[in-house]
Backbone as CSV, one residue per row, in Angstrom:
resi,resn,N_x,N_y,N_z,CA_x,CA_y,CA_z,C_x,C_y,C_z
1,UNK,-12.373,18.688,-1.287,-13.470,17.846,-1.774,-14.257,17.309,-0.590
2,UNK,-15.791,17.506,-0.719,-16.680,16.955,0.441,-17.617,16.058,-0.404
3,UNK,-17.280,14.800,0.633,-17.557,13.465,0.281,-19.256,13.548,0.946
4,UNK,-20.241,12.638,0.166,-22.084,12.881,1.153,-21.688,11.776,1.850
5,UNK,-21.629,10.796,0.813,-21.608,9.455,1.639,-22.780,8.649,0.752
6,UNK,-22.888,7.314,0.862,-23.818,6.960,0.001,-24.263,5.422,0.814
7,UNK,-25.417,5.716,1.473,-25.839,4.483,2.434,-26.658,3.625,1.129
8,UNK,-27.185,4.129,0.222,-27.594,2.734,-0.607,-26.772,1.707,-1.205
9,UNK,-25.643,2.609,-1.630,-24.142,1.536,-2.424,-23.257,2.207,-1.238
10,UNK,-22.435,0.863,-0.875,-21.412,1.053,0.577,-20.409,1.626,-0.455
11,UNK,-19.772,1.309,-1.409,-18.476,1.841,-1.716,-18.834,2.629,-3.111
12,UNK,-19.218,3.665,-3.077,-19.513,4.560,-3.513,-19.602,6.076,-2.400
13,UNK,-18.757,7.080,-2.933,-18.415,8.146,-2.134,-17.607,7.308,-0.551
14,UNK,-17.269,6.737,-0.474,-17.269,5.687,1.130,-15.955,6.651,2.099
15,UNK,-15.937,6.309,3.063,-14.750,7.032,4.225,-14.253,5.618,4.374
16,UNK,-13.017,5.209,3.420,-12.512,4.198,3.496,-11.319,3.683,4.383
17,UNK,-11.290,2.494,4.609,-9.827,2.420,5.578,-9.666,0.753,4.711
18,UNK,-8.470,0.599,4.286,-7.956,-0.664,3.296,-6.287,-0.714,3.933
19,UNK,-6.169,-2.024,4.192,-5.091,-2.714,5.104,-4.370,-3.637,3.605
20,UNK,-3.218,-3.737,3.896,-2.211,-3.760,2.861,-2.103,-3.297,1.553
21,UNK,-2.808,-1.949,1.946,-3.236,-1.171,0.720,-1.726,-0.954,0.097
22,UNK,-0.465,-1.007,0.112,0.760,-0.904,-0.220,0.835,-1.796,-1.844
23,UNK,0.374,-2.780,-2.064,0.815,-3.480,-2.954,-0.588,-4.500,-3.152
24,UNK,-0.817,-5.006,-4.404,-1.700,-5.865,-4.662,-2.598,-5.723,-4.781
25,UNK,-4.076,-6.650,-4.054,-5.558,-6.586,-3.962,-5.992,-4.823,-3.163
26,UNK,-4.924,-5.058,-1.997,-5.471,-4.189,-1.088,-5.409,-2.139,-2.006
27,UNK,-4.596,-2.937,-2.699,-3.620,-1.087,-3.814,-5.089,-0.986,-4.921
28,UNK,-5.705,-1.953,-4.966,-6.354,-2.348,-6.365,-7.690,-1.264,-5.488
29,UNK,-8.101,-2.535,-4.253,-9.506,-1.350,-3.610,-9.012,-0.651,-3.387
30,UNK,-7.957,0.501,-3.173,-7.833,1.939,-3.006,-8.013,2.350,-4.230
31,UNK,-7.367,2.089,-5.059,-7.582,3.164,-6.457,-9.082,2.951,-6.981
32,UNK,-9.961,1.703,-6.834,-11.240,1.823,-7.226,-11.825,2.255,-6.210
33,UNK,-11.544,2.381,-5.208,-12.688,2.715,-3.949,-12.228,5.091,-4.387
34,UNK,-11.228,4.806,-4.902,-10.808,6.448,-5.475,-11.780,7.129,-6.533
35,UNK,-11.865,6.150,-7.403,-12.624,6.149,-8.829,-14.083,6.554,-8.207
36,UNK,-14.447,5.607,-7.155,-16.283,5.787,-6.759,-15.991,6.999,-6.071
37,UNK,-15.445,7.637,-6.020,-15.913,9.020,-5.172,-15.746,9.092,-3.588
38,UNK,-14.917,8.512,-3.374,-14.347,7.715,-2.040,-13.054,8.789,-1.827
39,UNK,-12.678,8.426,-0.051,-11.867,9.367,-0.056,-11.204,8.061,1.203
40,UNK,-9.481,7.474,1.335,-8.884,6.382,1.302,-7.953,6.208,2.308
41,UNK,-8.228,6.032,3.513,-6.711,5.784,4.315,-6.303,4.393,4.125
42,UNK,-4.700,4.841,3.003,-4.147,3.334,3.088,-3.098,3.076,4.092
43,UNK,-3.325,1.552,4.465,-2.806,0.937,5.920,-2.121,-0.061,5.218
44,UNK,-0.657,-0.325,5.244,0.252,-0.918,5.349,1.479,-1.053,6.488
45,UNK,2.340,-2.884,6.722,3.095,-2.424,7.681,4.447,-1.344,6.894
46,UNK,4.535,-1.637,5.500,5.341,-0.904,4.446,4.978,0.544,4.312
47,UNK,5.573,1.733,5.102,4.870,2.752,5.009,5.075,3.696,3.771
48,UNK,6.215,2.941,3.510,6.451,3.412,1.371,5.966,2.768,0.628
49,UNK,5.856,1.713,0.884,4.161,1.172,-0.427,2.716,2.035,-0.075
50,UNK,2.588,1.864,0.750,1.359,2.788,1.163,1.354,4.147,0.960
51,UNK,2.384,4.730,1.046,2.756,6.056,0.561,2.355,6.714,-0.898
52,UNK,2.827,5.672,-1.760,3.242,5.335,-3.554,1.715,5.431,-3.538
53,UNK,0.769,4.145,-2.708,-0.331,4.249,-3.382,-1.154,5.481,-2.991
54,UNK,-1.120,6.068,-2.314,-1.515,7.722,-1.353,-1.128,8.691,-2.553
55,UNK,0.243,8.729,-3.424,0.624,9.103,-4.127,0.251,8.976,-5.427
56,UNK,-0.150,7.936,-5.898,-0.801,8.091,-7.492,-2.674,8.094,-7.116
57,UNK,-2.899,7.572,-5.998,-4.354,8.517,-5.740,-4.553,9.819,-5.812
58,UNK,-3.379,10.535,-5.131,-3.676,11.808,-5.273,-3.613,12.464,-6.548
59,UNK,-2.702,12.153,-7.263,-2.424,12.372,-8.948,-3.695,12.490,-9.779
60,UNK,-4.888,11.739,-8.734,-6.123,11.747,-9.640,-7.094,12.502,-9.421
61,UNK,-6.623,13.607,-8.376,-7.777,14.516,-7.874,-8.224,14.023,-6.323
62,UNK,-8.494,12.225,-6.226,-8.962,12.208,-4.749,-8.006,12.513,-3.634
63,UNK,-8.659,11.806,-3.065,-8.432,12.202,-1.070,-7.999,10.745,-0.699
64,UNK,-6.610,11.214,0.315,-6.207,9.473,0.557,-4.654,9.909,1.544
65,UNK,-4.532,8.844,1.910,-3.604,8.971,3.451,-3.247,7.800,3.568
66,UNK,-2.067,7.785,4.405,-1.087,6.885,4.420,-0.838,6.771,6.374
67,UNK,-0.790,5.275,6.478,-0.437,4.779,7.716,-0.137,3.684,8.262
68,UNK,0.803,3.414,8.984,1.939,2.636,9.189,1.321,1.911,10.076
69,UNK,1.124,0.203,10.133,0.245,-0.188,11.130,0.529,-2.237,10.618
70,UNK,0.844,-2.490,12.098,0.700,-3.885,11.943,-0.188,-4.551,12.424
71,UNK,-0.798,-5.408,11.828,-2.468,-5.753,12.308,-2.474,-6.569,12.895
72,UNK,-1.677,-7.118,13.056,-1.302,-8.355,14.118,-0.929,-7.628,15.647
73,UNK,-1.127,-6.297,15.699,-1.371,-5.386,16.752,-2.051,-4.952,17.372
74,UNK,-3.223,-5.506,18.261,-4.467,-4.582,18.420,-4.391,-3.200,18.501
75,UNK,-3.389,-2.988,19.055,-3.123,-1.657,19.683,-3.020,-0.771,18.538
76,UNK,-2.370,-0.946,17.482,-1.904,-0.413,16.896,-3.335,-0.180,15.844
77,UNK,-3.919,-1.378,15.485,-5.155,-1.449,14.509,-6.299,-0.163,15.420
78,UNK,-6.152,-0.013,17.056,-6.920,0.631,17.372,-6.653,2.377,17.007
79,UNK,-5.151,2.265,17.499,-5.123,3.854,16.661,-5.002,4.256,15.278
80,UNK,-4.961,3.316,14.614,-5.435,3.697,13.180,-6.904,3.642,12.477
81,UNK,-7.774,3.254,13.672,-9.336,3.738,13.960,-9.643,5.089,14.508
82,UNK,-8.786,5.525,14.928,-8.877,6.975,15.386,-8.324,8.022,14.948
83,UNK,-7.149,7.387,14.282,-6.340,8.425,13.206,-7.037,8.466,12.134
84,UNK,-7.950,7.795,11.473,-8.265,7.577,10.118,-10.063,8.415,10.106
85,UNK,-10.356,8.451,11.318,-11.471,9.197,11.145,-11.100,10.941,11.359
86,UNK,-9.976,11.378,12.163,-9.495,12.407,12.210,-9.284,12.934,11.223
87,UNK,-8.154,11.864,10.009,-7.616,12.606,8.656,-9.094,12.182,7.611
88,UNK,-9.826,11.722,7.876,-10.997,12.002,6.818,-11.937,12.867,7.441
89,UNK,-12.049,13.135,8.399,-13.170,14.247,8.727,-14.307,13.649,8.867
90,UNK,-14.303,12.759,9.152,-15.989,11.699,9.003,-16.045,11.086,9.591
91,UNK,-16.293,9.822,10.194,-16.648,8.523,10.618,-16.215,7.688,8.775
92,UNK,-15.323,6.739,9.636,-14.899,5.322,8.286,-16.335,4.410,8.459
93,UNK,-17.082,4.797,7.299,-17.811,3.936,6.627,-17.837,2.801,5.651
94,UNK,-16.773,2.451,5.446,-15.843,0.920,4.784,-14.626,0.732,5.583
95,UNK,-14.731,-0.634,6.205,-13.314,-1.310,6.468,-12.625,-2.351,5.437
96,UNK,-11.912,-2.660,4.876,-11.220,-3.436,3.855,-10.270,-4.058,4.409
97,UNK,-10.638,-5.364,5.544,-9.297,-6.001,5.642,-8.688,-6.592,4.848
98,UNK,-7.678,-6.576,4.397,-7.063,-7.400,2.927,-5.988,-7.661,3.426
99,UNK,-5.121,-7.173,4.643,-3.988,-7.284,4.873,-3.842,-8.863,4.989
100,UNK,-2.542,-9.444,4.328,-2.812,-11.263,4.638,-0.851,-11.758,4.237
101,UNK,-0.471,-12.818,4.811,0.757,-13.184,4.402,0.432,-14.571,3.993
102,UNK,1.439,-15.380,3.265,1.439,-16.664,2.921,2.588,-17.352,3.434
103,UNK,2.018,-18.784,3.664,2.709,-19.565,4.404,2.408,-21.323,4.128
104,UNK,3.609,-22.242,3.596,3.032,-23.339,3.003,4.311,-24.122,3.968
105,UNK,3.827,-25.454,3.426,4.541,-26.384,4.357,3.870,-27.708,4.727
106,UNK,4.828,-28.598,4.437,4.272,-29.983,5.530,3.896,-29.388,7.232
107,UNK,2.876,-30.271,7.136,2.152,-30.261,8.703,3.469,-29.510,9.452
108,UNK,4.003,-31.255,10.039,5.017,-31.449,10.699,6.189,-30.991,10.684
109,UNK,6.299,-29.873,9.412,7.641,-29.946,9.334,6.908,-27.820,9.358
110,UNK,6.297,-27.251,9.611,5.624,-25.868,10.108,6.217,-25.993,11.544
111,UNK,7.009,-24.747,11.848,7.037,-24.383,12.945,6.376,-23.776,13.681
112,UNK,5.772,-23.737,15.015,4.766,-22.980,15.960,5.048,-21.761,15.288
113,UNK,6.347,-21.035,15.788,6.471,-19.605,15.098,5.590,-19.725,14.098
114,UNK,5.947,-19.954,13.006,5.681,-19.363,11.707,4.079,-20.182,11.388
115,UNK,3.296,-21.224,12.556,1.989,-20.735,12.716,1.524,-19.627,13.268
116,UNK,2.250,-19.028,14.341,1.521,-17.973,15.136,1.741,-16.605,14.080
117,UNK,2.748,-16.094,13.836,2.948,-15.540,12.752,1.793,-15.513,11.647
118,UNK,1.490,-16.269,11.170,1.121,-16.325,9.776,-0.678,-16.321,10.397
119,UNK,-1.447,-16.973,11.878,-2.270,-16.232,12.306,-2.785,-15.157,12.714
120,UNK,-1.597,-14.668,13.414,-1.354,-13.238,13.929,-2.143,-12.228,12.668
121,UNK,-1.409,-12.383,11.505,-1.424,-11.283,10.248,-2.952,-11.952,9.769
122,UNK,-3.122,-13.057,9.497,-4.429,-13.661,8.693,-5.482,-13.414,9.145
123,UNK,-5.407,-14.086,10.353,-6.796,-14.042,10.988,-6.919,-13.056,12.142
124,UNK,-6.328,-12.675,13.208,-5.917,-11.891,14.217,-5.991,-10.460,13.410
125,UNK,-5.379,-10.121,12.506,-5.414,-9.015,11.807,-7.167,-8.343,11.505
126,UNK,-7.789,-9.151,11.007,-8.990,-9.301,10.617,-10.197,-9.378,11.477
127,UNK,-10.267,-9.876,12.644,-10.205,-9.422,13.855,-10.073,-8.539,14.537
128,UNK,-8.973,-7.774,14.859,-8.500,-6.782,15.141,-9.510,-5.807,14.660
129,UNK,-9.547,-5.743,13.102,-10.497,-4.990,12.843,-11.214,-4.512,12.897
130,UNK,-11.931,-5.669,12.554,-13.598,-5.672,13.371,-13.649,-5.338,14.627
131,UNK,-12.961,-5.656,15.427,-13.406,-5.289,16.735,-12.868,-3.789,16.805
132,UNK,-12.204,-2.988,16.269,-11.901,-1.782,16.130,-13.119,-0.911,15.596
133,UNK,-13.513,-1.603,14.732,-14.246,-0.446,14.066,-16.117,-0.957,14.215
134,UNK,-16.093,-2.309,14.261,-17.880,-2.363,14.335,-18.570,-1.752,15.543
135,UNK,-17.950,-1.724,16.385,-18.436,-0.198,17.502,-18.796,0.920,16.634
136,UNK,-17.868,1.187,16.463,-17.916,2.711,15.296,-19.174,2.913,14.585
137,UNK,-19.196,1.562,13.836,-19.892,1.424,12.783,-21.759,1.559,13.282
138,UNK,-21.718,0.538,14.419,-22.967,1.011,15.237,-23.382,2.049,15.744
139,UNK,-22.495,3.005,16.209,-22.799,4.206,16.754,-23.306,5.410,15.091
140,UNK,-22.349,4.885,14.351,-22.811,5.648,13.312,-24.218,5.215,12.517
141,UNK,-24.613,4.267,13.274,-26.378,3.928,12.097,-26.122,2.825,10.833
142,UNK,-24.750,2.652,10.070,-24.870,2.242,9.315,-22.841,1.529,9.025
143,UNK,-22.952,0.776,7.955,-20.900,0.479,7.722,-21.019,-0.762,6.980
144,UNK,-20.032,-0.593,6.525,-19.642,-2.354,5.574,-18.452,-2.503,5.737
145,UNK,-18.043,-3.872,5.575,-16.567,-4.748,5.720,-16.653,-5.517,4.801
146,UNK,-15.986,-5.743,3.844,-14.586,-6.189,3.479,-13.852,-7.602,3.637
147,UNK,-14.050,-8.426,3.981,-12.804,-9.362,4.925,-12.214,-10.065,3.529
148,UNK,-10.987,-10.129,3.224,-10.188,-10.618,2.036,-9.862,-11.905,2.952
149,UNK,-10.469,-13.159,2.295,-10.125,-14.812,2.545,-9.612,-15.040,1.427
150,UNK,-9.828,-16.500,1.057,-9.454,-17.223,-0.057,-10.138,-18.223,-0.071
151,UNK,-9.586,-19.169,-1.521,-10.627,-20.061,-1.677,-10.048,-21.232,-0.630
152,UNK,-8.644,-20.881,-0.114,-8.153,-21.885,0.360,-8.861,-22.299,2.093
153,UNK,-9.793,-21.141,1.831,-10.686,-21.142,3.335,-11.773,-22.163,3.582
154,UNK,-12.087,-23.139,1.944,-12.676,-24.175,1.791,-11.973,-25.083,1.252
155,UNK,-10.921,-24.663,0.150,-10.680,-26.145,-0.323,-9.486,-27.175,0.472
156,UNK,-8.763,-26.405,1.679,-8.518,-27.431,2.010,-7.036,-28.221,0.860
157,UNK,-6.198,-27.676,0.852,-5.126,-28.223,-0.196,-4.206,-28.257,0.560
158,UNK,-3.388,-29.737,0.391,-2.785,-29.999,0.880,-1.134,-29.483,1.325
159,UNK,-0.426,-29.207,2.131,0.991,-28.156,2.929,0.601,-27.010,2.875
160,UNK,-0.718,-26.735,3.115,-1.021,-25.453,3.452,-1.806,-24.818,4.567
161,UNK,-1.815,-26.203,5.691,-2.531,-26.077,6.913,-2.692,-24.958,7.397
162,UNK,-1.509,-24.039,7.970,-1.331,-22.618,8.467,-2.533,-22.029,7.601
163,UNK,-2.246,-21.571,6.296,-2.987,-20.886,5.530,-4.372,-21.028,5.517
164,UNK,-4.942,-22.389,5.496,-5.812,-22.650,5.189,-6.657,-22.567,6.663
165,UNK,-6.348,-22.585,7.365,-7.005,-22.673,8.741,-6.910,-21.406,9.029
166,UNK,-6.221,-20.302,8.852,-5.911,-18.777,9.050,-7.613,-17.947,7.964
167,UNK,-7.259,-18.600,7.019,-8.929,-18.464,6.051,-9.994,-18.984,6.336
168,UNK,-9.896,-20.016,7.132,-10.787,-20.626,7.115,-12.251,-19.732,8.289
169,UNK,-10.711,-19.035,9.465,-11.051,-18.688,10.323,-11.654,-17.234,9.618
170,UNK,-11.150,-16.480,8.757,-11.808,-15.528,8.401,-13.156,-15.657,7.848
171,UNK,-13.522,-16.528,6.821,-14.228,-16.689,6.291,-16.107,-17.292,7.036
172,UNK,-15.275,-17.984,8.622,-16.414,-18.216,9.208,-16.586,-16.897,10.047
173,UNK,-15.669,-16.290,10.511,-15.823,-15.139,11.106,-16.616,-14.158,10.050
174,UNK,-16.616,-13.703,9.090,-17.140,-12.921,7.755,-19.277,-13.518,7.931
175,UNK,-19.023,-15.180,7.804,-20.524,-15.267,8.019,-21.040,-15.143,9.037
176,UNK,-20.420,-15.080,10.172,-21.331,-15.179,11.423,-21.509,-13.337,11.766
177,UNK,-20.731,-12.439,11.261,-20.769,-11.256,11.668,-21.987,-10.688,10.042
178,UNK,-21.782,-11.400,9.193,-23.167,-10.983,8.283,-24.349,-11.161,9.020
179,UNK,-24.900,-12.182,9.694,-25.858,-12.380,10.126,-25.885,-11.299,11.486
180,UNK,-25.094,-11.124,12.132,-25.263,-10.570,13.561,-25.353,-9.136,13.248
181,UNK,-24.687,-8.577,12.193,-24.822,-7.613,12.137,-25.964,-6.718,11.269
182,UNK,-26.435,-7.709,10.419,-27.635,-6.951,9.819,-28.474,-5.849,10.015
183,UNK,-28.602,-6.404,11.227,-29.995,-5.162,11.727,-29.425,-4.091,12.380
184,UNK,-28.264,-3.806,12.605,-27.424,-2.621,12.702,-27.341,-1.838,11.604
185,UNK,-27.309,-2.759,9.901,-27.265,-2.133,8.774,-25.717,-1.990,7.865
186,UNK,-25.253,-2.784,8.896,-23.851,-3.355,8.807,-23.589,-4.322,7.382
187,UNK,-22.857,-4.060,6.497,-23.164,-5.466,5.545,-21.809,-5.824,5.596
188,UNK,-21.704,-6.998,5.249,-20.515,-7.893,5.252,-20.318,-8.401,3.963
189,UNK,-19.105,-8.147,3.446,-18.598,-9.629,2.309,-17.230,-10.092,2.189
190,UNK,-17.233,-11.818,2.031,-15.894,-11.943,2.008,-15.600,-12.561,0.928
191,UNK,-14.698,-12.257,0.594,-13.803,-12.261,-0.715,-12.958,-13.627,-0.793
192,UNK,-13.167,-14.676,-1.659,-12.865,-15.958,-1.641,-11.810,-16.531,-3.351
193,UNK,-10.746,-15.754,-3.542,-10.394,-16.405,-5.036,-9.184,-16.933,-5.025
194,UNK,-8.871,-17.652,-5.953,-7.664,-18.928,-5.848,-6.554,-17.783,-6.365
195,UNK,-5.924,-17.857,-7.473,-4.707,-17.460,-8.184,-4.979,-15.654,-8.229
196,UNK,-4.290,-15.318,-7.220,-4.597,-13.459,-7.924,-2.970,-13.209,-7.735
197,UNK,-2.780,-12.625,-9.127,-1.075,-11.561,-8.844,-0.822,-11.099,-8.135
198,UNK,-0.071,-11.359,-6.906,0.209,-10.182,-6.062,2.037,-10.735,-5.357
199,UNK,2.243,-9.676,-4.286,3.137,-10.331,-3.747,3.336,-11.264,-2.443
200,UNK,2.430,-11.806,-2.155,2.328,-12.648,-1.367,3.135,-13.675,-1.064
201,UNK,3.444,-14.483,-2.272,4.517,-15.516,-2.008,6.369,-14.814,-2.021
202,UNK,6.243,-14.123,-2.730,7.687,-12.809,-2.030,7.382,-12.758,-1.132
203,UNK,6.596,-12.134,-0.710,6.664,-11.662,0.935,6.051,-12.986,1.992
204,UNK,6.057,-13.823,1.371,5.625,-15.089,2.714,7.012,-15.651,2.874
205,UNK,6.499,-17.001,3.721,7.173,-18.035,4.416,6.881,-19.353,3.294
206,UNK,7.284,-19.281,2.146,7.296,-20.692,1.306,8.618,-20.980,1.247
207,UNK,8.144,-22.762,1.557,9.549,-23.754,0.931,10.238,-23.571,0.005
208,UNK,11.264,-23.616,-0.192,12.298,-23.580,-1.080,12.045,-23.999,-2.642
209,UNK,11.886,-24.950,-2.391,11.166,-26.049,-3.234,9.861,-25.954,-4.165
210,UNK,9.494,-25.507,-3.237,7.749,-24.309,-3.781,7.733,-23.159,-3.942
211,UNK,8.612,-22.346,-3.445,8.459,-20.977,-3.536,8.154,-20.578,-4.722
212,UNK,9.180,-20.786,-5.829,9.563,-20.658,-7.224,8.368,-21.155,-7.999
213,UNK,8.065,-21.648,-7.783,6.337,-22.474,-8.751,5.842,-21.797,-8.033
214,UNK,5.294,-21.850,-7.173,3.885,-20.965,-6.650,4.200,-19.856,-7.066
215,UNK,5.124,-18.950,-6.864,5.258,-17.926,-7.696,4.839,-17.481,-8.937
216,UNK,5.898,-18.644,-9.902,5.055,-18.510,-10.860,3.402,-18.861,-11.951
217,UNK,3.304,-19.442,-11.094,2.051,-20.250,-11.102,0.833,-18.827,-11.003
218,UNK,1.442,-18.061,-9.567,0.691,-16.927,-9.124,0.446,-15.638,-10.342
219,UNK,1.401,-15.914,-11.011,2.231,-14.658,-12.306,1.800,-14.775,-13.581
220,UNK,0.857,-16.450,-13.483,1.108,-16.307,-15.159,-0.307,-17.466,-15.188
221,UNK,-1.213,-18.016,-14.539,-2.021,-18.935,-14.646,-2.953,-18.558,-13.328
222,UNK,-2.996,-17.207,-12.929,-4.214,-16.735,-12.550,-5.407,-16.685,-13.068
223,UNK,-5.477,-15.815,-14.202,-7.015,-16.018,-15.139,-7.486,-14.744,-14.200
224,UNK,-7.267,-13.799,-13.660,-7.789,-12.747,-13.386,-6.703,-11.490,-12.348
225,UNK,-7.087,-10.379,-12.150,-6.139,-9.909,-11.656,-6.243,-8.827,-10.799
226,UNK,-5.747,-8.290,-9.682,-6.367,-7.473,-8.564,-7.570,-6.674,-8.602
227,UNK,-6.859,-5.847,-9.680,-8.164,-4.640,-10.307,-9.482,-5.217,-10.018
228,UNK,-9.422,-6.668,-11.324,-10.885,-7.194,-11.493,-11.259,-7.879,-9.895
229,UNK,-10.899,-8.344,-9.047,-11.019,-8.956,-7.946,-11.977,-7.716,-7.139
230,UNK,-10.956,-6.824,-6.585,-11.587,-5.591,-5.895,-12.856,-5.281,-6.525
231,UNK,-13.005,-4.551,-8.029,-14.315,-4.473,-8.637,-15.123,-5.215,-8.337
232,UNK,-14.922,-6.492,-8.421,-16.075,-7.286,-8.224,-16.523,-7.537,-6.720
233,UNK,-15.851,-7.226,-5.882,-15.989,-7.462,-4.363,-17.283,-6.023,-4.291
234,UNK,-16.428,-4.698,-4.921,-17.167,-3.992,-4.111,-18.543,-3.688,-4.933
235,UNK,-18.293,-4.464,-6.294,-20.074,-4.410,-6.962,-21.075,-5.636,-5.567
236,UNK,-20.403,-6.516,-5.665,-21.373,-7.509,-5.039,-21.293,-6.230,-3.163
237,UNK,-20.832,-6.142,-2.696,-20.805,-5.512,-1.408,-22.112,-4.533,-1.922
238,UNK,-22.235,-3.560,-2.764,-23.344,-2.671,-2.904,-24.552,-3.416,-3.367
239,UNK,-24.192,-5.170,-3.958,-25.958,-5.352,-3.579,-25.781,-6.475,-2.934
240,UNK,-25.560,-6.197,-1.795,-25.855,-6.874,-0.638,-25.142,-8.334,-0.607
241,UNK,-24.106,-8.488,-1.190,-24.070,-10.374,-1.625,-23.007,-10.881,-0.316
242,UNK,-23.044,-11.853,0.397,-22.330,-12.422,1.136,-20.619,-12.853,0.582
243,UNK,-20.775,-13.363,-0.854,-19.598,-14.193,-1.089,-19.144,-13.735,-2.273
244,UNK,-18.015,-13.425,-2.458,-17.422,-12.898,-3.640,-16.470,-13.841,-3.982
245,UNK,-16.677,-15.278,-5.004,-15.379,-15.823,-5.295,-15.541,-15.499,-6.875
246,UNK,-14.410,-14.847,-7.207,-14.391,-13.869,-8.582,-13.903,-14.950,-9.882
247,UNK,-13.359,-16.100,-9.408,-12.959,-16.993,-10.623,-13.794,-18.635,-10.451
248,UNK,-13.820,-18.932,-12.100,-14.316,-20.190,-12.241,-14.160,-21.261,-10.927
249,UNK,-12.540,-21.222,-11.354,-12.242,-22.875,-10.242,-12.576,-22.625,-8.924
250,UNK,-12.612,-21.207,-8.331,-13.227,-20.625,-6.755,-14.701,-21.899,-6.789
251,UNK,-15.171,-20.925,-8.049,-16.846,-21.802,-7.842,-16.993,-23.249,-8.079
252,UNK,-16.185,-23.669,-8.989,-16.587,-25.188,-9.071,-16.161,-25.862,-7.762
253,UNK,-14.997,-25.405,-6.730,-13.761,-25.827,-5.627,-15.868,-25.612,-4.418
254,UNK,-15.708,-24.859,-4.918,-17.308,-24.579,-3.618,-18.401,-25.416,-4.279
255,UNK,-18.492,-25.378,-5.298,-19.666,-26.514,-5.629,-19.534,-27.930,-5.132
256,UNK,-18.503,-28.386,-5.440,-17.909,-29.705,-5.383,-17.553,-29.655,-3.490
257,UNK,-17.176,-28.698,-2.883,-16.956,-28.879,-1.376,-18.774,-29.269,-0.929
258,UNK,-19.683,-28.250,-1.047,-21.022,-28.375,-0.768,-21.800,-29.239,-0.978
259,UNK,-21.407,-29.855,-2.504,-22.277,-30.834,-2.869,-22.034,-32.146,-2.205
260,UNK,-20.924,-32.623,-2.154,-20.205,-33.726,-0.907,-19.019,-33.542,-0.529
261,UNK,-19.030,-32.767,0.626,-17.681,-32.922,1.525,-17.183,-34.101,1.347
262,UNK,-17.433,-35.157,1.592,-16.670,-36.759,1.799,-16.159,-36.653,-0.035
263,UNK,-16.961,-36.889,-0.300,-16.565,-37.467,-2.179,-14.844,-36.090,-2.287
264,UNK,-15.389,-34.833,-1.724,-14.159,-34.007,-1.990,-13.020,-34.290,-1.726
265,UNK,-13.678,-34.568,-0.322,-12.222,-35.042,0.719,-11.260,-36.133,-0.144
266,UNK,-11.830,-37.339,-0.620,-11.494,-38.217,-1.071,-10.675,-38.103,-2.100
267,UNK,-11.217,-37.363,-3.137,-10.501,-36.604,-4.396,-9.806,-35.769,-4.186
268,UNK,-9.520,-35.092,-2.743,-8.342,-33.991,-2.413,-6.937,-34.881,-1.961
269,UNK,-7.635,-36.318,-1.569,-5.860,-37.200,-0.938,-5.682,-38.103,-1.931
270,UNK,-6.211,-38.387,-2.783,-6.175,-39.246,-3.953,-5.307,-38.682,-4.551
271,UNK,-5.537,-37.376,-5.233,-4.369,-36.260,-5.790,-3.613,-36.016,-5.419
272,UNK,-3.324,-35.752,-4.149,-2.098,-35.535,-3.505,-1.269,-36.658,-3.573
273,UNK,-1.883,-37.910,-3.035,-0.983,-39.403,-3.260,-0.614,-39.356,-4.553
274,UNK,-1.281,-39.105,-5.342,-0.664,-39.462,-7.327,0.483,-38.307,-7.967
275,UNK,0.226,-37.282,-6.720,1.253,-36.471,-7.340,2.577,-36.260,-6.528
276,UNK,2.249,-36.804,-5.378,3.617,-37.002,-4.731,4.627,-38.543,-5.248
277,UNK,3.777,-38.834,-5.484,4.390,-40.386,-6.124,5.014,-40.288,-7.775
């Protein structure tokens, strides 16, 4: 199968590369970035989740590849910029960072480790990226990214410092590379939603105490779910939109941050005091 490529809609026909494509959001844009006529190197550090999803892509007729890569690696994010244009035959015209871990906790009671850790993969990962591939992307005339944040990159909720500062950092990184990169032809969007199913809190660093609720909290009082997340990222990415937060409370959590930071702030420790008490 020979892919044209499609510079008016980025993820349509696209030479894709999607990071924790193994499980979740990142499994969701491979199989739809499959559907548009796309052809998929999935990047996980799990090289049998990534495999599985390589595996029921192919079941569908497309094109898709599997590779073992920790993004908290430059090194490693760099040769899977070079492997991934080899096994597609093209230049990667979509990057999809999605790769991300979770990590909650009192301030004080977060260990350095398991801040550096939980930056390393969040924000460093995402990073990595970009700086891997927007070279690329310039030399080729044209490219879009991807960057998977959260809403927690604004709202700011409380034992989730690591996290929230790991998003926060993506999410300003996502706007400042929309603007810089424009006139290269480069488009940018980042992806901002509260509750999505995935395995994140399995595979993070949560309290004991929390693990088990956030979990289920994550499982059953989302209100939306990978599939629809990805879809909607990569409709808004083909017309041009900066911000993809795919659920209600995303938007009201950004209305209410924009409209008064202070009044938010206020109503974010108010709650916390009434519910720790």
């Amino acid at each position: 199968m020979k892919l044209s490529g499609n510079r008016s809609k980025s993820s349509q026909n696209a030479y894709a590369v999607v990071t924790g494509a193994g499980s979740g959001i990142g499994r969701s844009f491979a199989y739809e970035l499959a559907k548009r006529g796309g052809a998929v190197v999935c990047v996980d550090l799990n090289l049998a989740a990534a495999q599985d999803t390589v595996d029921q892509i192919k079941a569908t007729g497309a094109k898709a590849f599997a590779l073992q890569c920790d993004v908290g690696n430059a090194e490693q994010v760099n040769s899977v910029a070079e492997q991934a244009e080899q096994l597609l035959g093209h230049p990667v015209t979509l990057l999809i960072n999605n790769a991300g871990v979770g990590l909650g906790g009192k301030f004080d009671e977060v260990s350095l480790d398991d801040w550096k850790w939980c930056m390393q993969v969040n924000l460093w990962g995402v990073i990595h990226g970009c700086h891997a591939f927007v070279p690329k992307f310039k030399k080729l005339g044209y490219g879009a990214i991807i960057n998977v944040a959260s809403a927690a990159s604004y709202t700011a909720a409380p034992e989730m410092s690591v996290y929230n500062v790991s998003k926060a950092g993506v999410l300003a990184l996502s706007e400042t590379l929309s603007s810089e990169l424009k006139k290269f032809k480069i488009q940018v969007n980042v992806v901002c939603p509260t509750l999505v199913p995935t395995n994140i809190i399995k595979n993070g660093r949560i309290p004991g105490q929390y693990s088990k609720l956030a979990d289920h909290a994550l499982m059953n009082y989302a209100f939306t779910t990978s599939d629809k997340v990805a879809k909607l990222s990569l409709d808004r990415l083909d017309k041009e939109q900066l911000y993809t937060t795919p659920q209600l409370d995303a938007k009201l959590f950004w209305l209410m941050k924009r409209t008064s930071p202070s009044l938010y702030a206020k109503f974010l420790g108010l709650s916390y005091q009434f519910i720790k008490t």
